[in-house]
C-alpha positions in Angstrom: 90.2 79.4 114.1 92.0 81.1 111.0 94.4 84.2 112.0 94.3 87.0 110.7 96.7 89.9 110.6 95.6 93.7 109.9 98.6 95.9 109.1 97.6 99.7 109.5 98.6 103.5 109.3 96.3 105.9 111.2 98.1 108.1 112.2 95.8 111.0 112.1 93.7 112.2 115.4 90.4 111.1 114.3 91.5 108.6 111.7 88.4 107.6 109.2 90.8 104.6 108.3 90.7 103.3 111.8 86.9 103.9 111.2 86.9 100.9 108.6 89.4 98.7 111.1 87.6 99.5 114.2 83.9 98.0 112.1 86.5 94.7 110.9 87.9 93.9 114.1 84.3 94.4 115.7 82.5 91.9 113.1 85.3 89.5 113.3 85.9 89.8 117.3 85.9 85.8 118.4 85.7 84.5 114.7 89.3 84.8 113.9 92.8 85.1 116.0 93.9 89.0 114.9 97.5 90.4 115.5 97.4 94.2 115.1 100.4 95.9 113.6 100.5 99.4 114.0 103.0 101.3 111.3 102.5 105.0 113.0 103.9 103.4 116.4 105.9 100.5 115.0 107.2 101.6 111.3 108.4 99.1 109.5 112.7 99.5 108.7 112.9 101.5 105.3 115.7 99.4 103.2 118.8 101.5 103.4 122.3 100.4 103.1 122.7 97.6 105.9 120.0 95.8 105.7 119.6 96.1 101.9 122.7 94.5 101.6 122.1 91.9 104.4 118.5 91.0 102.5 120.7 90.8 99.1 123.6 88.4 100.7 121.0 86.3 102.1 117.6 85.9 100.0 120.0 86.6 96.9 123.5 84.8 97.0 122.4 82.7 99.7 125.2 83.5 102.4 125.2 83.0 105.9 125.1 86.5 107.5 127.4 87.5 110.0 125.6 88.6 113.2 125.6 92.4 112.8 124.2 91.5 109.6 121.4 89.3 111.1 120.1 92.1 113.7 119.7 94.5 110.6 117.3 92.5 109.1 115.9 91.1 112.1 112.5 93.7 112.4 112.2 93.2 108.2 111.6 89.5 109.2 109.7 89.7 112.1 107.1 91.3 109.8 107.5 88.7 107.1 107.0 85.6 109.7 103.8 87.5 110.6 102.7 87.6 107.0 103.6 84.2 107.0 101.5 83.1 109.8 98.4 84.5 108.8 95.8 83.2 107.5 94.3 86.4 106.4 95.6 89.9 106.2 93.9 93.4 106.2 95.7 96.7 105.2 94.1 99.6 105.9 96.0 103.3 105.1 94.9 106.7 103.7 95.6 107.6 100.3 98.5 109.7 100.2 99.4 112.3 96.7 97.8 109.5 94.9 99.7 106.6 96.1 100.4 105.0 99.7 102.0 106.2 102.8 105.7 105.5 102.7 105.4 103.3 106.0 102.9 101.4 103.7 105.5 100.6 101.2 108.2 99.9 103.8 106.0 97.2 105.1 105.4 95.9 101.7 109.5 96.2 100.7 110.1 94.3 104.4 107.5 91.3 103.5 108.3 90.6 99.7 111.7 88.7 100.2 113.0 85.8 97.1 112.9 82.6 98.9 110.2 83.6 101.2 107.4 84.8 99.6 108.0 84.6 96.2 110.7 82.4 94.2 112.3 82.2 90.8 111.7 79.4 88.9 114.0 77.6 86.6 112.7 78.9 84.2 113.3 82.4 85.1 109.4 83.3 86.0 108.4 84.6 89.5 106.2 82.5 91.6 104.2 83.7 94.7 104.7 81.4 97.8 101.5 82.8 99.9 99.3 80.5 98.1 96.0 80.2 100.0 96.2 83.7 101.6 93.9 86.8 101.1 94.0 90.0 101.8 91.3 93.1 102.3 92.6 96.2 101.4 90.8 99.0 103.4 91.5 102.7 101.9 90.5 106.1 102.2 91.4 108.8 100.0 90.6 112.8 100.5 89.8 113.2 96.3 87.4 111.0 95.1 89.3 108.5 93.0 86.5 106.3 91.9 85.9 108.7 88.7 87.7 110.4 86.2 89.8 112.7 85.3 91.3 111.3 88.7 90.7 107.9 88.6 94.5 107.0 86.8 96.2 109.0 89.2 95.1 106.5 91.5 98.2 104.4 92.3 98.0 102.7 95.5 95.3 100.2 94.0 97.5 98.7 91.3 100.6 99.2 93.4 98.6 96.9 96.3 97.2 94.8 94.1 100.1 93.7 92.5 102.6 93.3 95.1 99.7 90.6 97.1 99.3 89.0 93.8 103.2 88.8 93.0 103.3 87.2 96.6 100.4 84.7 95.8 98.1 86.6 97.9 94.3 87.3 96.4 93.0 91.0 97.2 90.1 92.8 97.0 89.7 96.5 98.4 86.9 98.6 100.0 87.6 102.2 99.6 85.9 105.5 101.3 86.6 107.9 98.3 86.0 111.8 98.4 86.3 112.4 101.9 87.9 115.8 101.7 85.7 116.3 98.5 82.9 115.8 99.4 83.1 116.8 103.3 79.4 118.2 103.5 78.8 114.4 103.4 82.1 112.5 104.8 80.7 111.1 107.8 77.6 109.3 104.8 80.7 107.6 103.0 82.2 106.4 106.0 78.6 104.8 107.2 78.1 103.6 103.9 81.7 101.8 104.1 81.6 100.7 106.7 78.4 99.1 105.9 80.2 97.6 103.1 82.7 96.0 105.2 79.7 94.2 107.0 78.7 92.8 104.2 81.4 91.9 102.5 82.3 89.9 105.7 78.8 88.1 105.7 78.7 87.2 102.0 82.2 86.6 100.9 83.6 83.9 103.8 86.4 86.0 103.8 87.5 84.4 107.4 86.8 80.9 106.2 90.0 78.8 105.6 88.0 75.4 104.8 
């Protein structure tokens, strides 16, 4: 059975992002081994001047760290060896003044660590070590982004896309757009959505590792 990990921020009463995880988990209940991370109960560190330096010393220069060192970065890596054990991973977050919640991007500064998920060749390029992975991005956004003039405000896509591909990891997003905009007909997007999560799990094998 593959394993999947879904990475979330819903922190709002009512959450139509735990809308989209809620219809996952239920259409891939008994189909894959799922470890829930929670970033509104359990935030992932934000890289400030301890563990920075600690990640540096280590992933960087290659030093032993000294044990004070070690329990700075200790929840940082705890989160990568998740990553690491998954077959599969969702992220699921509302669209925040166009770009990701900042406990979004603390996950994503926690997991992408030289030596661990990606590498530098000898040649000086970058090389993802997730190989094999994928990833479902799951996003909600109050404006609808899926048009212009908006549309290349829209940063969080990019910004996802290309830290999973940096890593190795291959993405692909389902986004509820215009839920604020349009909220004569919010609860229709979300349906529709979720909809689309159903189908995108029937057709694409997402879950299947063989």
């Amino acid at each position: 059975m593959s394993k999947t990990l879904i990475v979330s921020y819903t922190p709002r009463e009512g959450s139509n992002t735990e809308k989209l995880v809620q219809t996952f988990i239920q259409e891939t209940t008994g189909k894959s081994q799922i470890t829930h991370v929670r970033l509104e109960r359990d935030p992932a560190p934000l890289l400030l001047e301890e563990n920075l330096n600690a990640l540096l010393k280590r992933n960087f220069s290659g030093l032993q760290l000294t044990e004070t060192e070690g329990s700075a970065v200790r929840s940082a890596d705890q989160l990568l060896e998740q990553l690491q054990s998954a077959d599969r991973i969702v992220l699921a977050f509302p669209m925040y003044n166009f770009c990701v919640p900042a406990s979004v991007k603390a996950w994503i500064d926690a997991v992408i660590q030289n030596g661990k998920t990606f590498e530098i060749t000898d040649q000086g390029n970058y090389q993802g070590l997730c190989q094999g992975k994928k990833a479902l991005v799951l996003m909600t956004t109050g404006s609808d982004f899926s048009q212009e003039p908006i549309k290349s405000m829209d940063f969080a896509t990019p910004l996802i896309k290309n830290c999973m591909q940096f890593m190795g990891i291959e993405s692909q997003q389902i986004a509820a757009y215009g839920l604020n905009q349009y909220m004569h007909k919010a609860d229709q997007i979300i349906g529709d959505t979720q909809r689309e999560i159903v189908d995108f799990l029937a057709q694409s094998k997402f879950l299947s590792t063989s």
